[in-house]
C-alpha positions in Angstrom: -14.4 -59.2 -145.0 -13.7 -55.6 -144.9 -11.4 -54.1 -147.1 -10.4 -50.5 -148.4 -8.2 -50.8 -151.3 -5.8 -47.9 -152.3 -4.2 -47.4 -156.0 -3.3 -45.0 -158.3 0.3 -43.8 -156.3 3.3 -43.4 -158.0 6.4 -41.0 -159.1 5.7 -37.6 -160.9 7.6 -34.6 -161.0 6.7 -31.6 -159.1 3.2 -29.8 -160.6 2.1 -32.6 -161.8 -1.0 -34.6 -161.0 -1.9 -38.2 -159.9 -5.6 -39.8 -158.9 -6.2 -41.9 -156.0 -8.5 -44.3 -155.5 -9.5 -46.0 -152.6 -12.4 -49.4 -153.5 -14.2 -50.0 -150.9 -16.0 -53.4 -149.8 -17.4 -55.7 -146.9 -19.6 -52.7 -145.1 -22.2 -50.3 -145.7 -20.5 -47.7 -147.4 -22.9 -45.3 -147.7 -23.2 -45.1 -143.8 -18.8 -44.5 -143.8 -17.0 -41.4 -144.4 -14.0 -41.7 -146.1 -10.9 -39.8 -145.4 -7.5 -40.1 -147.0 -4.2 -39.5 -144.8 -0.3 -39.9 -145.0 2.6 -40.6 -143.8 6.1 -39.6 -144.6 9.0 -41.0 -143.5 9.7 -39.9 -139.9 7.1 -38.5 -139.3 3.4 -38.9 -138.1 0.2 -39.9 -139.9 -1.6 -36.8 -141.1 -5.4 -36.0 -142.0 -4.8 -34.6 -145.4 -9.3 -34.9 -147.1 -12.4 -35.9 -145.6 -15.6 -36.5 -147.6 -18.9 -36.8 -145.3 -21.4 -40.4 -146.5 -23.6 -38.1 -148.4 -21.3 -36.0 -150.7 -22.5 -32.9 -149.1 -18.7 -31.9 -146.8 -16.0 -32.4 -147.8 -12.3 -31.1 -145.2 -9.0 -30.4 -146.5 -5.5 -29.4 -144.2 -4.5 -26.4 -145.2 -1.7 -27.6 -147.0 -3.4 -28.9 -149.4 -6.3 -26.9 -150.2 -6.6 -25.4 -153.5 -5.0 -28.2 -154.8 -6.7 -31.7 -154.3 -9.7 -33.3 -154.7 -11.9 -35.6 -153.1 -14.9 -37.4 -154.4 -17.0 -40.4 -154.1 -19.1 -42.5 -156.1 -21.1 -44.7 -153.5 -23.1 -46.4 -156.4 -19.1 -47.8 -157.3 -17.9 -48.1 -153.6 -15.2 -45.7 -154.2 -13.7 -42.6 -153.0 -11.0 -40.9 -155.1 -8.5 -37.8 -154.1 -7.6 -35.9 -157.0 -4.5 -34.1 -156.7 -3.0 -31.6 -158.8 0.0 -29.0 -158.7 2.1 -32.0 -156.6 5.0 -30.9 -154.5 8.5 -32.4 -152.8 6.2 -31.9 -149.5 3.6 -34.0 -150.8 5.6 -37.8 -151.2 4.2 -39.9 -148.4 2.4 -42.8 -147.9 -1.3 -42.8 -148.6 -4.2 -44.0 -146.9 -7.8 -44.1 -147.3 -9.8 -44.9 -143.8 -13.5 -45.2 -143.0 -15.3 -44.2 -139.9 -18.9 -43.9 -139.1 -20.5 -40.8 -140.1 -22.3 -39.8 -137.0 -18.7 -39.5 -135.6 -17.1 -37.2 -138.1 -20.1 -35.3 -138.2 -19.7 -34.9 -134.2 -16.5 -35.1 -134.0 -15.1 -33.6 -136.9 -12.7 -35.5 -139.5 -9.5 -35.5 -137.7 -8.2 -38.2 -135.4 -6.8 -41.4 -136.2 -8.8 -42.9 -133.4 -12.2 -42.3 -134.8 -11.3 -44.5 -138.3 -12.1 -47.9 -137.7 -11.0 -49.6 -141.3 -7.7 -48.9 -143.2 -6.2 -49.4 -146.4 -2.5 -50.9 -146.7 -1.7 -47.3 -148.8 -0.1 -46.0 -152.0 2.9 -44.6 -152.4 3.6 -41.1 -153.7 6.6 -39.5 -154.8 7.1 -36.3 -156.2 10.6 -35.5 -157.3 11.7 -32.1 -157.5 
């Protein structure tokens, strides 16, 4: 069974920091790129990090650049978005989703369409 696993969400104040992880299981990881998206109320699901099967790319939105993190450890099976200097802007729900590699790298990392396997997401809250 195929799972992706999100955790590490939760309330912190504005410029403070939190760590996702995403644990990953039931397909070949190393052949999956992992991205991490949200979604805050009303509005839609965003791309917000992408990290390419072998380490070697990694894509941010804009609005986050500068600021978050992500990272993978395929001998563990798990992808992690560290994310400092937290803002109002940033409380959403997160999401880590897989898609095949030759996609993104085709493709690109954006587009809900090309992830075939989602977590059930974390919530983040940043108070102001």
């Amino acid at each position: 069974e195929v799972q992706l696993v999100e955790s590490g969400g939760g309330l912190v104040q504005a410029g403070g920091s939190l760590r996702l992880s995403c644990a990953a299981s039931g397909f070949s990881f190393d052949d999956y790129a992992i991205a991490w998206f949200r979604q805050a109320p009303g509005k839609e699901r965003e791309g917000v990090s992408c990290i390419s099967s072998s380490d070697d790319r990694t894509d941010y939105v804009d609005s986050v650049k500068g600021r978050f993190t992500i990272s993978r450890d395929n001998a563990n099976n798990t992808v992690y978005l560290q994310m400092n200097h937290l803002k109002p802007e940033d409380t959403a729900v997160y999401y880590c989703a897989s898609a095949l590699s030759s996609i993104i790298a085709d493709l690109g990392p954006w587009g809900l369409y090309k992830y075939h396997y989602w977590g059930q997401g974390t919530q983040v809250t940043v108070s102001s």
